[in-house]
C-alpha positions in Angstrom: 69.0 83.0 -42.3 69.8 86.1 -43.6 71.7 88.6 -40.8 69.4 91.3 -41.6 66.6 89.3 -40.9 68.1 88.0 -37.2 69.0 92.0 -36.8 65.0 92.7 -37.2 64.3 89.7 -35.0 66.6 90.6 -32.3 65.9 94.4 -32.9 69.7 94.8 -33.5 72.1 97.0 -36.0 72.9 94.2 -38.8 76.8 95.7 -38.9 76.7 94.8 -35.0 76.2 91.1 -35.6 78.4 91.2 -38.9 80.9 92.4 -36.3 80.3 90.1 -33.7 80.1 87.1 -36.4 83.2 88.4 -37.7 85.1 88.2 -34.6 83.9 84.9 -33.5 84.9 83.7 -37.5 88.0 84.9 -36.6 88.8 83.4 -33.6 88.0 80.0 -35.0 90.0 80.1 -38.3 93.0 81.1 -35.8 92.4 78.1 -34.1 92.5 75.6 -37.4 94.4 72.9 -37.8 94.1 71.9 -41.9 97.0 69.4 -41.7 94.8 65.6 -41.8 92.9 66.0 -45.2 94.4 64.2 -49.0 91.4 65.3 -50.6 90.4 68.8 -51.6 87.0 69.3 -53.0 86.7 73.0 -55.3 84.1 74.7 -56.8 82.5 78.3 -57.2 79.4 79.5 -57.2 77.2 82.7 -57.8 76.8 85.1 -54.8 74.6 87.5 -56.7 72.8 87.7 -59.7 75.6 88.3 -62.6 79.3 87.6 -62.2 80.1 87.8 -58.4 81.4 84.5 -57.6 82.9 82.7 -54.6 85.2 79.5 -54.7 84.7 77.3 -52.0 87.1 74.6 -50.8 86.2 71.6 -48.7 88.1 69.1 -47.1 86.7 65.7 -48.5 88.0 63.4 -46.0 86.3 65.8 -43.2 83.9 66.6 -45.5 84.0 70.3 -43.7 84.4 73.7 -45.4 87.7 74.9 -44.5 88.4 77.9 -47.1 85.9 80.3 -49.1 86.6 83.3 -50.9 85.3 85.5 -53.5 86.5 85.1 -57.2 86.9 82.2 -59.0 90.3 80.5 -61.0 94.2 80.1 -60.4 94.1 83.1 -58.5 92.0 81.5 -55.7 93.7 78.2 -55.6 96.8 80.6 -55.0 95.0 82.0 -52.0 93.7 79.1 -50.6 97.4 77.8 -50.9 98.6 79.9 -48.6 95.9 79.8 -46.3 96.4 76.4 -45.8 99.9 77.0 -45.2 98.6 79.1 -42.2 97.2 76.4 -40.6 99.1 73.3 -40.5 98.3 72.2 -43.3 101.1 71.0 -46.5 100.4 71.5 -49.7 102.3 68.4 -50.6 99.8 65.9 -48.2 96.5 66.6 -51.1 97.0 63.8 -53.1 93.5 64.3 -55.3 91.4 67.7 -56.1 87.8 67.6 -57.5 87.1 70.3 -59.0 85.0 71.6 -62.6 86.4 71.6 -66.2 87.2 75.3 -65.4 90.9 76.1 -67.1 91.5 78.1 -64.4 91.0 76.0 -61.4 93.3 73.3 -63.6 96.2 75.9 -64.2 95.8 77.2 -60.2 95.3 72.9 -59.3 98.6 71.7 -60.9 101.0 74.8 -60.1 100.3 75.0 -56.7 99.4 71.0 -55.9 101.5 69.2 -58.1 101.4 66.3 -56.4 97.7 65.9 -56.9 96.1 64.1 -59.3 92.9 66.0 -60.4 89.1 64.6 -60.9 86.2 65.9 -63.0 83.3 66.4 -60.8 80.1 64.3 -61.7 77.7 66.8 -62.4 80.1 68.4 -65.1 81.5 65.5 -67.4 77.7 64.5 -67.1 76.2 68.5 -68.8 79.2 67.8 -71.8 77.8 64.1 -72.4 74.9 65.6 -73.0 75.3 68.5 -74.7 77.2 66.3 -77.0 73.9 63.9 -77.4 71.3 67.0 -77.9 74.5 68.2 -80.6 74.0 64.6 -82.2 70.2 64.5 -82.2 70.0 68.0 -84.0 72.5 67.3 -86.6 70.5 63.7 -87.3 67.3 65.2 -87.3 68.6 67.8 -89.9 69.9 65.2 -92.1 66.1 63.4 -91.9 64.2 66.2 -92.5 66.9 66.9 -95.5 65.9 63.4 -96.8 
């Protein structure tokens, strides 16, 4: 549920909660201990309508969010690198990454867990199949109607 929405509900300020959820956010994180998982999940998504992303990492054996951060690419991996660092956790224990066919995420992946061996996700190698089929179909149906 939105915050604003609670805020109404509650008859709050929204920036109190934010500040409250913030607070509580951080007392958890300070408290995180990243150092059990091998396998690092990666992927961004939209936040808004147009180009504001967010990369989110997730521990795969836990299967728990355990980083998130706006931006996408090697320059998040970088961050998350560190953050991990921060709690316990060693960049040389992740042994696999899943992650997109992004270039980025692949550059970021192998300089900062080059240990890891990296895994196309499902979902992606699956769109490129069949973009590759639809490419066939068009080119064959071209050449019939040719004929």
């Amino acid at each position: 549920m939105a915050v604003s929405r609670i805020a109404d509900i509650v008859s709050e300020h929204d920036t109190r909660l934010w500040r409250i959820l913030r607070h509580h956010v951080k007392d958890a994180r300070s408290q995180a201990d990243y150092s059990i998982g091998k396998q690092l999940g990666v992927d961004e998504t939209a936040a808004k309508r147009g180009h504001d992303y967010v990369s989110i990492f997730v521990d795969l054996d836990e299967s728990r969010v355990i980083y998130a951060t706006e931006g996408r690419g090697s320059k998040t991996v970088e961050q998350f690198k560190t953050d991990l660092c921060e709690h316990q956790g060693n960049p040389d224990n992740i042994q696999d990454v899943s992650c997109d066919m992004s270039p980025a995420f692949i550059k970021g992946i192998t300089e900062c867990f080059p240990k890891a061996d990296i895994t196309f996700d499902k979902f992606h190698v699956i769109k490129i199949l069949n973009e590759a089929v639809d490419e066939v179909c068009r080119q064959e149906q071209k050449k019939q109607t040719a004929n």
